[in-house]
N, C-alpha and C positions, 0 to 999 in steps of 0.2 A: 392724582394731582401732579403737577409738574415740577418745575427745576427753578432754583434762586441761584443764581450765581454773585458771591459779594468779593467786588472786587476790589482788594486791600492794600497792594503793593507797592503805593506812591510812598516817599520819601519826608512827608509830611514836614515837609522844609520852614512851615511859617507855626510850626509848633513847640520849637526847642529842641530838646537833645531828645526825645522821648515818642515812642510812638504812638499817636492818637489812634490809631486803631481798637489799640488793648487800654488806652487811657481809663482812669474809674469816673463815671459818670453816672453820681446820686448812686453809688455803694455798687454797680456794675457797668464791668467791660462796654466801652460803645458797641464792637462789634456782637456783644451777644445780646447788646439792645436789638440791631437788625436784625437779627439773625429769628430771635426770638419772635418778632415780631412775622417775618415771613416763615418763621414756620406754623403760622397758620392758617396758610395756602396753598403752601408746595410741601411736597414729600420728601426732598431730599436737597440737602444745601451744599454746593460747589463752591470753597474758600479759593479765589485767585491772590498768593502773598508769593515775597520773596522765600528763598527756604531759610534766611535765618530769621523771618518771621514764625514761622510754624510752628515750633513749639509754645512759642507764648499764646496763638491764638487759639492752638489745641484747647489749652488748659484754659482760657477764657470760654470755648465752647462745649467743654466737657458736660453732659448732661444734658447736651438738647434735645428735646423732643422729637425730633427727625433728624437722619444719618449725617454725616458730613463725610465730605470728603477735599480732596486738595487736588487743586492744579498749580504748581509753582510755577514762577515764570523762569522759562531757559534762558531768557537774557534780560537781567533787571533793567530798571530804567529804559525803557522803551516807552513810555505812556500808555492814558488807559486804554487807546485803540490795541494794543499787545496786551494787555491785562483782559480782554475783552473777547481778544480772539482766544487767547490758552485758557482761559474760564467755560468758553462756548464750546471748546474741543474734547470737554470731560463732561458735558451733558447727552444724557443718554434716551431725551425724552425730545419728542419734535420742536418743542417750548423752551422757552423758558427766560426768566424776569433776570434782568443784570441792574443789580443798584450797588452804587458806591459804599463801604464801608465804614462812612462817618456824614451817615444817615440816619439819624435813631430814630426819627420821629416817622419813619416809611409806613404810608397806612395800608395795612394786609386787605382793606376793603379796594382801596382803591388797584391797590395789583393786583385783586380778581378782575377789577374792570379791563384794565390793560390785556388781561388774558383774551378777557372775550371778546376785543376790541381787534386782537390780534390776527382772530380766527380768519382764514382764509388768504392774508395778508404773509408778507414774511417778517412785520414788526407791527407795534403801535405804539408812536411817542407823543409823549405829553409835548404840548404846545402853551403852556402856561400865561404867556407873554410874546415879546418880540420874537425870542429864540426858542431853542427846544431844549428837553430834559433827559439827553440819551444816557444820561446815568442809572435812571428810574425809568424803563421801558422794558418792554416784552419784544422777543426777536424768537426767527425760526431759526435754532441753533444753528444749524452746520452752513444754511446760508450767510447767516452773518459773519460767521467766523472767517467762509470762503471771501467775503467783501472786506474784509480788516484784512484778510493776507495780502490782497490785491492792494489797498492802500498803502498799506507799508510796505510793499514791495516797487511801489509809486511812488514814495514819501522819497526827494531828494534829502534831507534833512535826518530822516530816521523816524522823524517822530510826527504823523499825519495829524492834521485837525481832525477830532473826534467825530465830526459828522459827517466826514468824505465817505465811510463806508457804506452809512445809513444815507444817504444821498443815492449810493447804488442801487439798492432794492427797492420793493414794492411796501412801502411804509404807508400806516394809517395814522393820518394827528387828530391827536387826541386836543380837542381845543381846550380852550382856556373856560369855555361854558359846561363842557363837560368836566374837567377837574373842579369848578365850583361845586358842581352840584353832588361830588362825592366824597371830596376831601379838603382841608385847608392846605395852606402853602407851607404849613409847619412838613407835612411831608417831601418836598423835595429841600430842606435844612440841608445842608452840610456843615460841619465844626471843622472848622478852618484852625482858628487860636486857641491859647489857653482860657484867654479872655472869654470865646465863644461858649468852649465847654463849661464854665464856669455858671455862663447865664442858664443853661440849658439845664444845666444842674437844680438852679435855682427853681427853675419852672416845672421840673420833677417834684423836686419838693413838698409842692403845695397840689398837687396831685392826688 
């Protein structure tokens, strides 16, 4: 099986003093919601965090059913396009799925789909709506990582629009008829607030 990469490193700025990644959500970590959940499709999971993330996200992932490993980032605060490439640079399989790390609700059925959506392609992203889901998408690692260097080395700014890279390659969209018919839109969730974590809590709950 292939490679998850969850990319954790953002500054969770609209969350308070605390970092939602390791936040508790209905008695567990968000991040070892996702995590847990794509480990069971891929074989081995690539944490992209700051490094004074690491420790706490160790210890939230201690015990998961397949390896983890870490790619920190060498220069924080760069965006997910930099979270994406140094996440893509520590996979070791031609594959592999990049979803954001305060995504709990990511359905391991539907990133098989993405996988095989992927095949011969050098990505396949969901097209949900108007725009796209490059959070929750399958890419052919070293190609994409090559296309985020080229961005950000593009980026006047420092910090490229997330889709410049995925713009460069040979991507397959994944339509909005296709993610009906595999999964609901509770999978591409992100928890933004405390507010959000709160509800999502709530809807675990009754689970």
């Amino acid at each position: 099986m292939p490679t998850a990469v969850i990319v954790a490193g953002g500054r969770s700025t609209r969350f308070g003093d605390r970092d939602k990644i390791v936040a508790d959500l209905a008695g567990t970590p968000m991040i070892r919601r996702v995590a847990d959940r794509l480990a069971g499709v891929c074989d081995r999971v690539v944490i992209n965090c700051r490094a004074d993330q690491r420790a706490a996200v160790a210890t939230a992932l201690d015990g998961l059913a397949v390896p983890v490993s870490f790619a920190l980032d060498p220069d924080p605060d760069h965006g997910p396009v930099a979270g994406i490439r140094t996440g893509l640079r520590a996979v070791e399989t031609e594959y592999a799925v990049v979803v954001a790390g305060d995504m709990p609700f990511v359905d391991p059925g539907f990133v098989g789909y993405l996988f095989d959506r992927a095949a011969g392609h050098d990505a396949a992203v969901p097209r949900p709506g108007e725009w796209y889901q490059p959070m929750q998408a399958v890419y052919r690692a070293e190609t994409m990582a090559d296309a985020c260097d080229a961005a950000l080395a593009a980026s006047e700014e420092g910090e490229p629009r997330i889709l410049a890279p995925v713009f460069e390659i040979d991507y397959a969209v994944v339509s909005a008829e296709e993610i009906a018919d595999r999964a609901t839109d509770d999978t591409f969730e992100n928890l933004n607030t405390v507010e959000e974590l709160r509800a999502a809590a709530a809807r675990l709950a009754k689970e």
